[in-house]
DONU-516441 format. One record per atom (N, C-alpha, C, CB): residue in one letter; x, z, y. Coordinates in steps of 0.02 Angstrom, whole numbers, plus 50000, padded with zeros to 5 digits. Atoms other than C-alpha are relative to their C-alpha. Glycine has a CB too. Layout:
AXZY
...
This chain:
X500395006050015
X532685124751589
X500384995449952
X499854996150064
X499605001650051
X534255115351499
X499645001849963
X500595002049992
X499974994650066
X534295127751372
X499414998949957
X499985008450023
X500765000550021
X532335127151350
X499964991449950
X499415000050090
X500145007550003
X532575105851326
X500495000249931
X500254994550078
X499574999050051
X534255110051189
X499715001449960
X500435003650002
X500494996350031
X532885121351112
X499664995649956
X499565003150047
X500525006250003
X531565109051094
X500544993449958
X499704997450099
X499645005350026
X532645095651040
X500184999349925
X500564999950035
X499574998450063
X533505104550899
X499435000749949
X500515007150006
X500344999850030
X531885108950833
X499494992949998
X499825005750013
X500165005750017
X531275092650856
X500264996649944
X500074997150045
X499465002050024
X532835086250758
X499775002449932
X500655002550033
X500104994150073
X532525100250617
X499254996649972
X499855011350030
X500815000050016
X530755095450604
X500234990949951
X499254999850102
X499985008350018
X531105076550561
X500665001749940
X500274993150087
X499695000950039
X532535079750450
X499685004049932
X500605001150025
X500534997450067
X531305091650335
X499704995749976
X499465004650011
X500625005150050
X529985078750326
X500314993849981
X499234997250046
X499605004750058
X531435066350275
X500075001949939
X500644998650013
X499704997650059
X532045077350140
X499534998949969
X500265006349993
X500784996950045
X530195082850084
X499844992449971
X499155004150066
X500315005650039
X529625066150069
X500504996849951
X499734994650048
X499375002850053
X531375060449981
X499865000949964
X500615001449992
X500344996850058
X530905071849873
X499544998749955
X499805003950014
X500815004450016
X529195066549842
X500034995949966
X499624996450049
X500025006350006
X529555051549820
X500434997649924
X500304997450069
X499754999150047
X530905053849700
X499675003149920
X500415002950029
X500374997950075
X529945066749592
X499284994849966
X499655008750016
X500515004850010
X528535053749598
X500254993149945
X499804997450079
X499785005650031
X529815040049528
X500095002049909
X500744997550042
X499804996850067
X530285052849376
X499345002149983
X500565006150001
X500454996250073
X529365054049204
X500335002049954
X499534995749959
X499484994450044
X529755067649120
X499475000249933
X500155009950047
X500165003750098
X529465065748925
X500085009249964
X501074991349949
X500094993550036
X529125083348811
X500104997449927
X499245003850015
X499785001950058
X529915080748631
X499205003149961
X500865003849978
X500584997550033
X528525081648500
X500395001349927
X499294994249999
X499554998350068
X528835091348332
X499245000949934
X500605009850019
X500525001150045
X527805086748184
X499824996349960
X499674999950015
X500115005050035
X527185073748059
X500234993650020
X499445000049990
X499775008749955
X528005056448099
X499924994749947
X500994998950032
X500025005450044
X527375042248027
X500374993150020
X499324998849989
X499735006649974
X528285025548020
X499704992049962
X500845000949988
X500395001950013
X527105013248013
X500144991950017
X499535003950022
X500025006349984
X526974993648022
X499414997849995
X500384996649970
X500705002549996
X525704984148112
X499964992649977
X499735000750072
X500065009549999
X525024965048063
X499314999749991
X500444994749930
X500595002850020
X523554956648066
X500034996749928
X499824995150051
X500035002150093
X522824949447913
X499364997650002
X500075007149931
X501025003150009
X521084941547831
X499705000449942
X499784991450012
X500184997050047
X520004946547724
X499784994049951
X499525005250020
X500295004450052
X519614935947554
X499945004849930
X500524992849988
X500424995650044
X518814942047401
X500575001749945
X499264995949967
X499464998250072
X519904949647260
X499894997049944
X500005007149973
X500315004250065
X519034941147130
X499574992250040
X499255006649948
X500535002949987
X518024924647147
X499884993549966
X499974999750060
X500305003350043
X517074910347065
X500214993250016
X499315001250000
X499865007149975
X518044891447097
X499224997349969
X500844995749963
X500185007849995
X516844877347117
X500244994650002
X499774998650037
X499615006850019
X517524862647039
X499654997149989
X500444999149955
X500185008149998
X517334844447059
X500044998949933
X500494994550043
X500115003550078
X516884833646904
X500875000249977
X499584989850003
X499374999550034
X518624835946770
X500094993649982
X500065004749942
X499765008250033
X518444818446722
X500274996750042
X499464995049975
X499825005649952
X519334811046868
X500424997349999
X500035000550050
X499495002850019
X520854808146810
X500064994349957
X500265003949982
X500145003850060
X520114799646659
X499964991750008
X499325002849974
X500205002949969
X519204789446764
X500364995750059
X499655003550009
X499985001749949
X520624784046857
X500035000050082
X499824999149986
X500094998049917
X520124791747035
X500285005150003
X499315001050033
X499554994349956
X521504801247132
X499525004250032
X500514997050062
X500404997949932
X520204806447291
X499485000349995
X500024996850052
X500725003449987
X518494807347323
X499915005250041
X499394998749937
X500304997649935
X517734811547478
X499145002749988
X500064992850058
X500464996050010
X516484826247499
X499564997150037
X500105006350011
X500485003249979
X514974816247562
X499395006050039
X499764995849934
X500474995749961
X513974832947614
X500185007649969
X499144997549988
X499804992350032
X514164852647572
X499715002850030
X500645003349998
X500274994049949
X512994866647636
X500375001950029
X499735005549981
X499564997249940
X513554874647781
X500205007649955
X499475001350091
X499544993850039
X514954889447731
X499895006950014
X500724999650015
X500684996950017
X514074904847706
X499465000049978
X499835001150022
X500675001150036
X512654899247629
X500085002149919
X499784991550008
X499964997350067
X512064912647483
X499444996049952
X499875008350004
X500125003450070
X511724901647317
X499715004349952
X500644997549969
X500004997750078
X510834904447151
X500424998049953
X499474998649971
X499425005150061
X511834898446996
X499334993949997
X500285005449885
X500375004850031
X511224880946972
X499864996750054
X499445001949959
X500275002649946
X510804877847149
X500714995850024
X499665006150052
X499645003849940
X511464862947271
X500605002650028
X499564999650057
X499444998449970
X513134865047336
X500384993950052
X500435002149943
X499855006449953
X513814845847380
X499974995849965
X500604999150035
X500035004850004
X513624829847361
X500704998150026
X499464998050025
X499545002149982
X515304818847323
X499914992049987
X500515003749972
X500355008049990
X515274798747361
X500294997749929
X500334994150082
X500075005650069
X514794788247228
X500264992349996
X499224998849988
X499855008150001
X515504772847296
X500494995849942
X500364998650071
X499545001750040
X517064770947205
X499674998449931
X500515005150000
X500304997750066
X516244777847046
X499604993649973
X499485007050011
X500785006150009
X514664764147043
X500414991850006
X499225001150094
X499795007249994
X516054749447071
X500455000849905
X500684998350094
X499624999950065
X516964756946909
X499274998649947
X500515008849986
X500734998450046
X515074760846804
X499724990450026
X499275009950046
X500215009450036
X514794739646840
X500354997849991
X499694994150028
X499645003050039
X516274735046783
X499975000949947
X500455000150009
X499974996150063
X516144745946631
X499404995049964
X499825009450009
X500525006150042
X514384737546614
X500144992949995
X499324999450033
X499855007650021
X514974720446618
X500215000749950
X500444995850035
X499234998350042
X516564724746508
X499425001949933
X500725008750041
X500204999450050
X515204731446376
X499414995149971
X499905005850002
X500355006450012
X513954716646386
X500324994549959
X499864997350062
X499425003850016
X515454706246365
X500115000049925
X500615002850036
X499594998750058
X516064714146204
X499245000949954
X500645007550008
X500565000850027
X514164716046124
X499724995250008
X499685003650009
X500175007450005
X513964696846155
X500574999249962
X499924995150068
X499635000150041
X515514695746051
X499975002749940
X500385001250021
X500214997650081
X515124707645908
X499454996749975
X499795007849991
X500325003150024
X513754698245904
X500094993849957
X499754999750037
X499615007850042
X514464680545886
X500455002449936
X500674994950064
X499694998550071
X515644687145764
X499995000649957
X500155002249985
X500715000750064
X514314691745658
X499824995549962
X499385000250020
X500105007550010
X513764676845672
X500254995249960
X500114997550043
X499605004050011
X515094667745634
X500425002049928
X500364999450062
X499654997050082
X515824677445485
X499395000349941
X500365009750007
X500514998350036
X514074679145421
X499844991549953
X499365003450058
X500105007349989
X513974658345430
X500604999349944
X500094996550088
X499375001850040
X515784656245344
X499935001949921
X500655003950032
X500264997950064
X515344667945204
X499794997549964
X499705003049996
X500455002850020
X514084657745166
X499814993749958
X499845000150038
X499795008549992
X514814641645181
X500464999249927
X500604997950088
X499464999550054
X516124649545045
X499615001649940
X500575005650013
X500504997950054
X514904658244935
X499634993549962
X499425004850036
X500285007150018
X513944641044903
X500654995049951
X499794995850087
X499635003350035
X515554631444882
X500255004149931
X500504997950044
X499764997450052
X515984643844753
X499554999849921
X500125006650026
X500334998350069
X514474643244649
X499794992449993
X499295006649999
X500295008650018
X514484623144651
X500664999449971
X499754993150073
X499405001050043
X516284625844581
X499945001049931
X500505004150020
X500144997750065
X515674636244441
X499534995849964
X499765006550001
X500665005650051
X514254623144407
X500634992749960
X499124993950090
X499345007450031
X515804609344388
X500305001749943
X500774998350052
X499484996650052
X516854621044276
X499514999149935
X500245009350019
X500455000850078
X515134621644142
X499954991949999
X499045004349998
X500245008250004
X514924603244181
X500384999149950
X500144994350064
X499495003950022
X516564598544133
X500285003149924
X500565000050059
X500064997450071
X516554610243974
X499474996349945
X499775007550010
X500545002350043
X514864602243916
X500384991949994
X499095000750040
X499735006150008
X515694585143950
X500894999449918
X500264998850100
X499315000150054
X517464589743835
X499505003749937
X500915006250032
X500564998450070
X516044599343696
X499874991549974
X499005005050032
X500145005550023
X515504581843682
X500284992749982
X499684999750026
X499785005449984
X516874571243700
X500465001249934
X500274998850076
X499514996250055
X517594578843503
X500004994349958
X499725007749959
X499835007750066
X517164558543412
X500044996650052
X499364996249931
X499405005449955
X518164550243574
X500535001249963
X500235001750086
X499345002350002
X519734543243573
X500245004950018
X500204994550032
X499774992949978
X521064556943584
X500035000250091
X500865001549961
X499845000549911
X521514548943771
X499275003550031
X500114989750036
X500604998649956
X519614552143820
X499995005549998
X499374997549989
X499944993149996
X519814569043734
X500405005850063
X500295000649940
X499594993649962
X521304574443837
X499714999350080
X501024998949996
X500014999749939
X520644567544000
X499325005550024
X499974992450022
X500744996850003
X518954577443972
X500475008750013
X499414998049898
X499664994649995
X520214592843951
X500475002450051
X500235000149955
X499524999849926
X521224590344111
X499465000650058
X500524991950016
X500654998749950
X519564588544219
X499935006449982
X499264995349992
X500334991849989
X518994607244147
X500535001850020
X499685005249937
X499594995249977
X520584611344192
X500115001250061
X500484999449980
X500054999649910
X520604605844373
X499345004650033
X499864991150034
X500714994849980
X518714613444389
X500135007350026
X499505001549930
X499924992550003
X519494629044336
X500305003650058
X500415001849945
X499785000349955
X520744628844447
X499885002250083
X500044996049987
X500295001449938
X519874623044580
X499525006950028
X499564992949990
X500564993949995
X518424638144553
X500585007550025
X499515001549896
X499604994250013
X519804652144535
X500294997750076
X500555000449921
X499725001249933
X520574644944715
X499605001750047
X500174993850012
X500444998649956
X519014645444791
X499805008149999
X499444995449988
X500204990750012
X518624664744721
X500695002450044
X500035004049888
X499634996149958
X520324669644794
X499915000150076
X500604998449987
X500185002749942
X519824660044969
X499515002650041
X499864994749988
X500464995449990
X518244669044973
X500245007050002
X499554999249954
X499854991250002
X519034687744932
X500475000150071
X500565003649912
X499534999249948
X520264681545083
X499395000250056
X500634993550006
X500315001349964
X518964675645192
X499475007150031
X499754994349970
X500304994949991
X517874692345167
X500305004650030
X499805001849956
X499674993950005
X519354703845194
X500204995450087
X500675002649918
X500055002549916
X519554693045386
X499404999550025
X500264993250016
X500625000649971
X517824692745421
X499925007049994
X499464995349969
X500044991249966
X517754712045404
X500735003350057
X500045006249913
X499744997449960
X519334714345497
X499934997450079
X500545000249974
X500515002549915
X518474701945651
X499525007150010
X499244990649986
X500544995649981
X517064712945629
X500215009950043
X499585000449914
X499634995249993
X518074729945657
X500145000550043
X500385000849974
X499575001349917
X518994723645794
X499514998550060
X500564992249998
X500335000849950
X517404718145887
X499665006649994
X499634993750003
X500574993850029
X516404733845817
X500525006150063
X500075002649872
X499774995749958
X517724742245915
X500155001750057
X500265000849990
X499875001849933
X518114733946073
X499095004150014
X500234989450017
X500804997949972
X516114737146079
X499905008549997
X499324996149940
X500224993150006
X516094755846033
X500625002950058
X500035003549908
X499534997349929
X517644756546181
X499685001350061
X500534995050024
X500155001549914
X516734749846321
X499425003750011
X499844991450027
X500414997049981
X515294758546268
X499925007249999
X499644997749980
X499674993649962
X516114775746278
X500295001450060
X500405001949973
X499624998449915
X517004771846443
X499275000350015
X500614992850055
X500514996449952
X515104769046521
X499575002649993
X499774997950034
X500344993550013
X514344782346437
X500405006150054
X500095002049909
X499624992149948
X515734794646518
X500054997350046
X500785004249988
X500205003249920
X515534784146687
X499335004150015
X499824990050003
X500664996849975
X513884787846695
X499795006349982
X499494996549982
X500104991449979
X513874806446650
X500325003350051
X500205004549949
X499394997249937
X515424808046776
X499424998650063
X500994993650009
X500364998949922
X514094800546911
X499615004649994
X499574994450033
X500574991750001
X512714814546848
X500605006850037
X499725003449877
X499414993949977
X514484829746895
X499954998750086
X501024998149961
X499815000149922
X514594820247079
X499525005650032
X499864991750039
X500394996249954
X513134830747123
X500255008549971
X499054997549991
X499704993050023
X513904848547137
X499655006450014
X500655001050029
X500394995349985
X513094862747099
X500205008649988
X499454997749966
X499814993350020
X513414882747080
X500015002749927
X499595004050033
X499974997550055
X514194889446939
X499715007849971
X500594999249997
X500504991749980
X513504907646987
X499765000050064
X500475007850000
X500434998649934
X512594914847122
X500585003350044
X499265005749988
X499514997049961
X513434919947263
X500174997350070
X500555000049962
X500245002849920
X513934914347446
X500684995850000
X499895007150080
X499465004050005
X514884899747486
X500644998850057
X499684994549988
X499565003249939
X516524897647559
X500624993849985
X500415006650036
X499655005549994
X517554882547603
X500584999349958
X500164999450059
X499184999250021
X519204882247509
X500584997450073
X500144993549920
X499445002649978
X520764881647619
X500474996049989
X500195002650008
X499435006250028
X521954864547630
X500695005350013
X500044990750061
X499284997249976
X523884869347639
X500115000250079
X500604995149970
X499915001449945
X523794865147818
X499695005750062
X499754993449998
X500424996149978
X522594879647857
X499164995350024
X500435003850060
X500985002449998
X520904870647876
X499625000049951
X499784993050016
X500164998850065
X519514869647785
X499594994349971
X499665006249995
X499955005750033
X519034859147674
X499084998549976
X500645001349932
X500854999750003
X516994853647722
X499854991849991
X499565003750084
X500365005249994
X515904837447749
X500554993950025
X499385001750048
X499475005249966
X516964822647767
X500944999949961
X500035003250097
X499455000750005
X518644830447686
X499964996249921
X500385006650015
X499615003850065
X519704820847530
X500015007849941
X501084996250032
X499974997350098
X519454830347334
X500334999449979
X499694998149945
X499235003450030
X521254828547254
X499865003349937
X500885002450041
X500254998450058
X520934827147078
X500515004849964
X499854993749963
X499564996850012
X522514836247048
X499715009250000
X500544997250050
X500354995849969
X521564851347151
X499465000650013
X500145000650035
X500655001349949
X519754849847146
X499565003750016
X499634995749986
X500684991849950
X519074864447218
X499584999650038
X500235005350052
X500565001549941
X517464860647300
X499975005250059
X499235000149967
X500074993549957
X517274876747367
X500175006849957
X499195000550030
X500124994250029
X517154897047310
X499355004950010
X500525003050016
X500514998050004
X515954909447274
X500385007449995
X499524996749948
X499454995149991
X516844926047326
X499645005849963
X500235001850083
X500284993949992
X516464943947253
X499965004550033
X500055002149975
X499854996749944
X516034952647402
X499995007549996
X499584997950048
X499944992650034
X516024971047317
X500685002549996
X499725000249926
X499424995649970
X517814971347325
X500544995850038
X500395004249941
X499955005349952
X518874962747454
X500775002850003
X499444999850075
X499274998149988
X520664960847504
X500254998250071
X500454996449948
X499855003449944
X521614957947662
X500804996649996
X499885005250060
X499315003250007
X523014947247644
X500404999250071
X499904992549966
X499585000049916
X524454947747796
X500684996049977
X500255010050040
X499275004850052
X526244940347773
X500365004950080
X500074985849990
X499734995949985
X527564952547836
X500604997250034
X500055003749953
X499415005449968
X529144946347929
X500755003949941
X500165001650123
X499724999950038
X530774946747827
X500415007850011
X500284993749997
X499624992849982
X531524961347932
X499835008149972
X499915000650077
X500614993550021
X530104975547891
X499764999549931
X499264999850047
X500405000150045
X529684968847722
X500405005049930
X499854991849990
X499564997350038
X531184978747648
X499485008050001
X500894999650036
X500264995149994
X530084993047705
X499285000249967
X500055001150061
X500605000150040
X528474988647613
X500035000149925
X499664994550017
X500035000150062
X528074993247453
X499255002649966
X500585003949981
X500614998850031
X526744993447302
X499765008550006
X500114997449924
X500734995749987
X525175005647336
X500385005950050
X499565004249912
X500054994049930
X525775014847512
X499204997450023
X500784998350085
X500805000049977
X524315018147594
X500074995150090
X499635011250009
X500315004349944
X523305005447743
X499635002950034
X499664994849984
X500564998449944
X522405010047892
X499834992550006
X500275004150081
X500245005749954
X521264995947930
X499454999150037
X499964995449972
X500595001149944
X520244987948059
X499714995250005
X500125000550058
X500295003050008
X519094976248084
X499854995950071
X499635003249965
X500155002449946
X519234963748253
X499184998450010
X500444994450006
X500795001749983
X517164958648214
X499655006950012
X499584995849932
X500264993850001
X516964977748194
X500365005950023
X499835000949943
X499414996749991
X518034987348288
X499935008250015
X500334996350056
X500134992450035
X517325005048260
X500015002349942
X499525002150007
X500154999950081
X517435000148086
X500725001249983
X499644992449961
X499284997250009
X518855010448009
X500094999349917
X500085008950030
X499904999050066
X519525006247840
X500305001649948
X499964998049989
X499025001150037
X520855011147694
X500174997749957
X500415004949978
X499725003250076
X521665002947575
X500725002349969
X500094991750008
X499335000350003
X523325001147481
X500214994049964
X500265005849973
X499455005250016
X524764988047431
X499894998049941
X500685002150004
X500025000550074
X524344979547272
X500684994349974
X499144996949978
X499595005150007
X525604965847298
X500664998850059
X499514994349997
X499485002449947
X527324961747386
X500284992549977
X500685005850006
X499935006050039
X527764942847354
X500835002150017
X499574991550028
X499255001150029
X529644941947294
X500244994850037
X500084998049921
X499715005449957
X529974926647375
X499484996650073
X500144993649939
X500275001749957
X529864922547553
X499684992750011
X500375001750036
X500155006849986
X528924907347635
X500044998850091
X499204998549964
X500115001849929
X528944898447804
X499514999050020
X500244995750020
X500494998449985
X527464898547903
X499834993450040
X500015006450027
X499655008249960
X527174879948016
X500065006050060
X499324989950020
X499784998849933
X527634879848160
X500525006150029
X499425000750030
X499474994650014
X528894895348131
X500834998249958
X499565005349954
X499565000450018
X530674898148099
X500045004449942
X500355000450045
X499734995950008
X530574913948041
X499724999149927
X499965005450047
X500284998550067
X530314919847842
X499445005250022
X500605003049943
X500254995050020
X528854928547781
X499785004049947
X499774999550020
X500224999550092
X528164937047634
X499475003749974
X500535003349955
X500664996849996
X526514938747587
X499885005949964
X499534995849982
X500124992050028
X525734956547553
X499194999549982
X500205007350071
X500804998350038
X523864959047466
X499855007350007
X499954998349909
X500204994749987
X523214974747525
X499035001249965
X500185000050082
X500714999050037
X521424979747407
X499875006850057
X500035002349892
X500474998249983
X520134986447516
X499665008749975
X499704994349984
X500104993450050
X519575005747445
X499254999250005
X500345008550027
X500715000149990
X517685003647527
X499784994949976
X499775000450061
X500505004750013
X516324993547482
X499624999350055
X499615001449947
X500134999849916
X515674986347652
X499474993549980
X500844998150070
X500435005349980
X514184973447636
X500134995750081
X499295003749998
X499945001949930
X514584969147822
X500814995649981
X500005008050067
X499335004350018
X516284961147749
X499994993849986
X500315002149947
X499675009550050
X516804942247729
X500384996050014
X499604994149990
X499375004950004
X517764930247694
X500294998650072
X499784992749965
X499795004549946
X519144925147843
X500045003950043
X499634994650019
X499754994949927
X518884940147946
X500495002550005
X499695005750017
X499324997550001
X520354946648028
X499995005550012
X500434997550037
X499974990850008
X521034963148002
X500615000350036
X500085004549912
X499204997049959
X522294974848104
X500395003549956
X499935005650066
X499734994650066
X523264983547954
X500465003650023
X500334996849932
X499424998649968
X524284996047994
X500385004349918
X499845005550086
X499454997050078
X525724999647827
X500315006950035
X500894992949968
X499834992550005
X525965018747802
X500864998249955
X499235005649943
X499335002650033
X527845014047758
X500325005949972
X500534996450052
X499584991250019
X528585032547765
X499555006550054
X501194999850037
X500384991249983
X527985050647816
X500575002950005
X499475004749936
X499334995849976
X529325063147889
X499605005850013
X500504997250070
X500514993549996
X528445080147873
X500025002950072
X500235006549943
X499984993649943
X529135091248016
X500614997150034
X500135009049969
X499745003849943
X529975080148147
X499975000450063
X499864995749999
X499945000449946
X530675080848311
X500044994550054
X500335002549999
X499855008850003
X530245062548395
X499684998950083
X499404994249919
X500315004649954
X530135054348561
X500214993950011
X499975002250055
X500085007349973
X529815039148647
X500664994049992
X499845001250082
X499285003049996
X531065025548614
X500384998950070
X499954993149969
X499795001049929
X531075022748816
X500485006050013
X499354999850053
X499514993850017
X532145038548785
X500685001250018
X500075000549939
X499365001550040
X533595032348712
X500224997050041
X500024996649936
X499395004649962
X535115024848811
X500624998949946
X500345004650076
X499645000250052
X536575021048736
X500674996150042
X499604996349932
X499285003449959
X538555017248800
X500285000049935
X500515004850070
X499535002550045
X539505008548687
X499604995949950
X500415005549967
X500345002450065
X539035005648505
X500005004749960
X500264994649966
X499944995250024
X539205021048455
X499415007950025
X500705000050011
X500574993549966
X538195035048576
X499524998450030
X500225004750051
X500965000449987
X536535036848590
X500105004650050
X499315003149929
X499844996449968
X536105049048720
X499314999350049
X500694999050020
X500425000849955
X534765055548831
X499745002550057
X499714999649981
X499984996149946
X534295062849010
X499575006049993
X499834996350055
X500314994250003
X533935079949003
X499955003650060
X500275003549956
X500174994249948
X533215090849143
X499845004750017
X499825000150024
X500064992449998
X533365108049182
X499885002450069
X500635003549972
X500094997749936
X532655114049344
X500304991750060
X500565008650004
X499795006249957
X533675103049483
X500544997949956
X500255001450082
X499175002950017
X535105098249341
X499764996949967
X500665003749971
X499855007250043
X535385082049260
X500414999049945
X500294995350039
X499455001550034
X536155079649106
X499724994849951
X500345006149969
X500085005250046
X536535065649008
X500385002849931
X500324992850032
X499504995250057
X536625073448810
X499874996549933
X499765009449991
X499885002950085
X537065063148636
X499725001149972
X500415000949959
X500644996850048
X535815064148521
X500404996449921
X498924995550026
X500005004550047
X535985058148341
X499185000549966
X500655001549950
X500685001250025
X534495051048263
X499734996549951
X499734998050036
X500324999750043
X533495047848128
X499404994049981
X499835005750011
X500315002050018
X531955037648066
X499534995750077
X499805004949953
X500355002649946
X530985025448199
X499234997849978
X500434994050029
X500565004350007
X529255017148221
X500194994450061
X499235004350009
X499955006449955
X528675004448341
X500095003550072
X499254994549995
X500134997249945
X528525017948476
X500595005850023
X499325002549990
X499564994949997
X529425032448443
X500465000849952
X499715004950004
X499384999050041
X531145039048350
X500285007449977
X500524997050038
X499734990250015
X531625057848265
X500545000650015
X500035003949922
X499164996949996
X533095066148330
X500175003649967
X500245003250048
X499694995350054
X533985074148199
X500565005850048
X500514994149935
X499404996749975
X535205083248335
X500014998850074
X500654997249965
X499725000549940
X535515085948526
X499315001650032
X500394993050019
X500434997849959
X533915088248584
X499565006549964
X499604993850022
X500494992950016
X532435105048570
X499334996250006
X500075007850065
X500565001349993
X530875106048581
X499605001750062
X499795002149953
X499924998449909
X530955115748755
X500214994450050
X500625005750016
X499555003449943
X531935100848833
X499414995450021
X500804995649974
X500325001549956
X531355091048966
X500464992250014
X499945006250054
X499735004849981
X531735073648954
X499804993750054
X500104998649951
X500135005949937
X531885057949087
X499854991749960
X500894999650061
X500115006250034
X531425039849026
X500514997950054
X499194996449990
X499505003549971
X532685033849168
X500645002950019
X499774997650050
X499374997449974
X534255036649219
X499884998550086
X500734995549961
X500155000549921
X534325042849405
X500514997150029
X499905006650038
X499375005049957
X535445030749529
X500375005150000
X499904996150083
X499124996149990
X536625046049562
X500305004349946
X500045005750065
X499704997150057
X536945050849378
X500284995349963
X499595003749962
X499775003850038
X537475033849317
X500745000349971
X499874995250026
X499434996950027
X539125039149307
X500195006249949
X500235001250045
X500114992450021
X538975055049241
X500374999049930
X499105003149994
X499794999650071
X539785059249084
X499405003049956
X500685004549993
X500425000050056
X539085061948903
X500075005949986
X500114995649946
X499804994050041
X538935078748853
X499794998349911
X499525007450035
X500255001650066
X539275075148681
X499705005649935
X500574996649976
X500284997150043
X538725083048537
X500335005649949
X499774995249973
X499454996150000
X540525090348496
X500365003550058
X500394996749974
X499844995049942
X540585096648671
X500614998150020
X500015007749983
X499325002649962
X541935085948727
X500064993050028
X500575000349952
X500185006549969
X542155072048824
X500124995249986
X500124999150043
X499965008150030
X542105053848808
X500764997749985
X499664994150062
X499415002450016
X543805051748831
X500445002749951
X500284999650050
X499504996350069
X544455066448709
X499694995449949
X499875010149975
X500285003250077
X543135056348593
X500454995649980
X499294995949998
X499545006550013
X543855041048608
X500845001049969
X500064996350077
């Protein structure tokens, strides 16, 4: 009976230490993912969003005279809503006239002003002239007087003679003073006239170009086409209500939607890796079955900061290859840059890779129940995966973790010797 209970026991015992192991087991192989090297095309690719704006397109500009005029700003008083497809010629916005209409009645005063003056001037030089012209020809009547008087005065006394001959002489005088007085008087009464003739042909060119500048406030399409907002530096956009900087006065645009671009801005690290016309995969967040390709028409040379960022970036122009009616302005794209191609590559997962030191790479390989940790050297990366140039097959059987009782383990290196002969 003992014996029977020893029996029993032991196989009790046995029984429970199997279904420890088994499930250990279990549990363990359950914790391990085992990774299969892939051998084949490896692309190394960079992703960014981006947005689409037209490659070509038509500015809408505010009246050019504003500078002329004086006015820094002017506020967009109304603008169809953005999207809205235009003929040439048609409505676009209305910009406020206030400013404008306080300058166009000053202008009109300012030319009232100066055409009540050319007038008087007229006037008044016309009057003087007049005044001289007269005295001149009552001089010349004195000068024959005083000739007919000395003709007759030839059986006087010599005294009466000479005084008769000193009067024509003062006449003469006198006439020849007044002719120069007059040639002065004419040659200031045309340069009054000139000077008002001009102030008047000033004021009435400023509100002639006043008042064609208010006909420009109303803004209309230079071509047909669909309208979008222009972007401030700040990223907004620039509708009903915003400031016109005469410096910049882009009402709006009129995009060509036939061929389109997606602009992205690259970070400073990856941009060493972009270059003119690799090829684009792109995508479309409004359309996201919508598959598109393009390539690189542009890398900007010099980086910029972005707000609210530290980092540099540098914008890239990627041209569109399709023609997509369903395309416009502002939408965002997923781009992904075809940077490099590696024909016939051996590449896994970066979760792969370990690494002791600063020097060895290295990764868990598994062969049946054995563990090894084996040096790789390696090659070309993406965002995901990395080519091993060395240490691993295409048979092997790798671990993404290291198991708790191999952390120690040595490196089988790649010269087949150990860490410490390395060292």
């Amino acid at each position: 009976m003992k014996k029977k209970v020893i029996w029993g026991s032991s196989i009790f015992i046995l029984i429970i230490v199997s279904y420890n192991l088994f499930f250990s087991n279990d549990d363990q192989s359950q914790s391990e993912i085992i990774i299969s090297p892939k051998r084949g095309e490896f692309q190394i690719d960079i992703t960014t969003s981006g947005e689409l704006e037209a490659k070509t397109s038509v500015k809408v500009m505010g009246p050019n005279g504003l500078r002329a005029a004086r006015m820094w700003q002017v506020k967009i008083d109304n603008i169809v809503d953005e999207g809205t497809v235009v003929d040439k010629g048609e409505y676009i916005a209305q910009l406020d006239r206030s400013d404008l209409m306080e300058k166009i009645q000053t202008s009109f005063n300012d030319l009232q002003q100066s055409l009540s003056k050319f007038t008087q001037t007229k006037l008044d030089t016309a009057l003087d002239l007049r005044q001289a012209r007269n005295e001149l020809i009552n001089l010349k009547y004195g000068v024959e007087e005083k000739e007919i008087i000395l003709s007759q005065s030839k059986f006087e006394p010599p005294a009466t003679i000479k005084q008769s001959e000193i009067n024509l002489d003062k006449a003469k005088r006198e006439h020849n003073q007044a002719s120069e007085n007059y040639k002065l008087k004419s040659a200031k009464a045309k340069a009054q006239m000139q000077e008002a003739q001009a102030i008047l042909n000033d004021n009435q060119s400023k509100s002639d170009f006043l008042n064609k500048l208010r006909e420009k406030f109303t803004i209309v399409a230079p071509e047909s086409g669909m309208v979008i907002y222009k972007t401030t530096w700040d990223g907004t956009k620039q509708g009903t209500g915003s400031m016109l900087q005469t410096w910049d006065p882009v009402v709006a645009t009129l995009p060509d939607l036939s061929k389109m671009i997606s602009k992205t801005y690259i970070n400073e690290v990856d941009v060493r890796l972009v270059k003119k016309n690799q090829v684009v995969q792109i995508g479309l967040d409004a359309f996201p079955k919508k598959k598109l390709t393009g390539k690189i028409i542009s890398v900007a040379n010099v980086g910029e900061q972005k707000p609210n960022s530290d980092a540099k970036v540098f914008q890239v122009r990627i041209e569109i290859n399709e023609s997509d009616t369903t395309l416009r302005p502002s939408m965002t794209t997923s781009n992904k840059i075809i940077a490099d191609v590696v024909a016939d590559a051996l590449s896994v997962p970066l979760e792969c890779l370990h690494s002791q030191g600063d020097s060895i790479v290295y990764v868990i390989k598994k062969d049946g129940f054995s563990i090894t940790k084996q040096e790789v050297r390696v090659g070309k990366s993406n965002e995901n995966e990395i080519v091993i140039i060395e240490g691993v097959s295409i048979d092997d059987k790798l671990l993404l973790s290291i198991p708790l009782n191999k952390e120690a383990d040595k490196i089988r290196l790649l010269e087949n010797i150990s860490i410490s002969q390395k060292n």
